[in-house]
Structures are given as structure tokens and as C-alpha cells.
C-alpha positions in Angstrom: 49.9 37.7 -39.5 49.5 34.4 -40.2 46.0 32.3 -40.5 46.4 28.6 -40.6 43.1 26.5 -42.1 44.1 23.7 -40.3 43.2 21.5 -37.2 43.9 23.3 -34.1 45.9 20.7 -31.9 44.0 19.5 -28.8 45.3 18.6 -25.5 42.9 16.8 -23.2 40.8 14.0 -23.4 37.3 13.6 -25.7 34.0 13.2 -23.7 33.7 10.3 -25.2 37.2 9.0 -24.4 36.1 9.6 -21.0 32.6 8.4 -20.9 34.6 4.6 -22.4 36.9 4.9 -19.8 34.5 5.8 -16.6 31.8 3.0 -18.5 34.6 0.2 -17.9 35.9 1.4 -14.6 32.0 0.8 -13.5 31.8 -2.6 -15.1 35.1 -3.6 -13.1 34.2 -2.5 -9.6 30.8 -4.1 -10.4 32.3 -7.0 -11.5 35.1 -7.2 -8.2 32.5 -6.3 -5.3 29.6 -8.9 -6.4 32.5 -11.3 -6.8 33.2 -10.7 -3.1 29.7 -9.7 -0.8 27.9 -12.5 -0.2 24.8 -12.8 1.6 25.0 -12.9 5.1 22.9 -15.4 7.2 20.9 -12.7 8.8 19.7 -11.9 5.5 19.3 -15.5 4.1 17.4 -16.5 7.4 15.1 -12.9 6.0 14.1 -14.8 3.2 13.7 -18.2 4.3 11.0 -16.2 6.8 9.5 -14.1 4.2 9.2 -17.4 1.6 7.6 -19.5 4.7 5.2 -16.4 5.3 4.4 -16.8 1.4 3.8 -20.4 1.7 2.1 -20.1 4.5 -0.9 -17.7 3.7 -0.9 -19.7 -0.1 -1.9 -23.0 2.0 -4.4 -21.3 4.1 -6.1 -19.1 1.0 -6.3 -23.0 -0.2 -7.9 -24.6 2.6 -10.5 -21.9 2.9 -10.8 -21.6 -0.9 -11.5 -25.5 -1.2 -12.9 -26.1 1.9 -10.6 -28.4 3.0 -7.8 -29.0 5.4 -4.5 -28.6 3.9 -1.1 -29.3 5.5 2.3 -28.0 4.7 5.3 -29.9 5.3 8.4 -27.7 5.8 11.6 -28.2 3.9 13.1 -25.2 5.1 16.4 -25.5 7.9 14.7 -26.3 11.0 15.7 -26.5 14.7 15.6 -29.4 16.6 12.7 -28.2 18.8 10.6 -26.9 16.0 7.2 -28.4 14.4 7.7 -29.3 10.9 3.9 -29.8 9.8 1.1 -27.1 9.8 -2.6 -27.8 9.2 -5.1 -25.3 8.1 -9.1 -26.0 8.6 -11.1 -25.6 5.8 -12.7 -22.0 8.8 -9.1 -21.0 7.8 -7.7 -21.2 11.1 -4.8 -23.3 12.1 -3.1 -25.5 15.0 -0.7 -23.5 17.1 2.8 -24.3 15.7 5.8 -22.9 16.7 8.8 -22.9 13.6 12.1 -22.5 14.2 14.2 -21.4 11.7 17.9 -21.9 11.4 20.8 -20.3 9.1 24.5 -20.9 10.1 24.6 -20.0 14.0 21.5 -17.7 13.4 18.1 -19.1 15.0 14.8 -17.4 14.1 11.7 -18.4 16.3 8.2 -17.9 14.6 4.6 -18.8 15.8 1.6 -19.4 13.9 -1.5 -17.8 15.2 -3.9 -20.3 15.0 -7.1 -18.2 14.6 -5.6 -15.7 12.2 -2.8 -18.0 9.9 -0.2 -15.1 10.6 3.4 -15.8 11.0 4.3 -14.0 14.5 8.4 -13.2 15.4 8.6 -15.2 19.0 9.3 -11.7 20.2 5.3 -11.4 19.5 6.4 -9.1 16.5 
């Protein structure tokens, strides 16, 4: 019988040779797919609705805050048909305006209640 002191040889991979390897695999595939999906116009014409909603209720907190009538000019991509200036009251409430947003070949129409200052789908939504 023999006994060896000695490193036992390994086959095989370290966990930590494989943690280095799986690490950069993620950073590549992360790297190649945000490279590549972009943003699609439904999405972009979200958040051109969700920052005009934003704008929106800020101007109106203001006019009622103040007590005086504030107007917001829009510099968002507009249809041809839609209003481009809204007025809130110093009461808070607001002409009726309908906005029309645009993104590529995407249209989104929105209405302004004018007694409440919320931002209404044209579907009523």
C-alpha cells in the first residue's frame, strides 16, 4: 500500500471558474440585447402621455395654489387637429381641450376634463 501526501489531481472546473465565466456570459448578452431593443412608439407615445399627465396636474396644483390662471404651452409631438394651449382657473378647473398625441404612425387622442383637470383616453378611459 502506498499513501501519497500530495495534491490529489482534479478534473472539472472550480466554482469560481464558473461563477467568472457565467458573470461575463451575463455582461455579454446584456450588453448585445440593449444594443438591439429599442423602444417602440407605443411605448414612447406611453410616456409622452404619462409626462403630459405630470405636467398637467403640476400646472393646475399651481393655478389653484396661486390663485391664478396658468397656461401650458405644449411642446410635445402634436397632431394637426390638436389644441396646443391649456388654461387652468385659479377654481382649478380648465377649458375643454382635446390633445392629440403623435409618435411615428401611432396617434393617441386625450381630453382634458375641464371641471376636474384629468387627462381622459378619447375612448373616455
Amino acid at each position: 500500500m502506498s499513501f501519497s501526501n500530495g495534491p490529489k489531481p482534479t478534473s472539472g472546473f472550480s466554482l469560481l471558474e464558473v461563477l467568472i465565466v457565467l458573470s461575463v456570459m451575463a455582461l455579454t448578452v446584456t450588453a448585445v440585447t440593449n444594443g438591439r431593443v429599442g423602444t417602440s412608439p407605443a411605448m414612447k407615445l406611453e410616456a409622452q402621455a404619462s409626462h403630459l399627465q405630470q405636467t398637467i396636474a403640476t400646472a393646475r396644483a399651481e393655478a389653484i395654489r396661486n390663485n391664478k390662471q396658468v397656461a401650458v404651452t405644449l411642446d410635445q409631438t402634436l397632431c394637426a387637429q390638436s389644441d396646443d394651449t391649456l388654461t387652468f382657473h385659479p377654481d382649478g378647473t380648465a377649458g375643454a381641450v382635446n390633445i392629440c398625441l403623435k409618435q411615428d404612425s401611432l396617434e393617441l387622442v386625450l381630453n382634458l376634463d375641464p371641471l376636474t383637470g384629468q387627462l381622459l383616453r378619447g375612448d373616455g378611459s
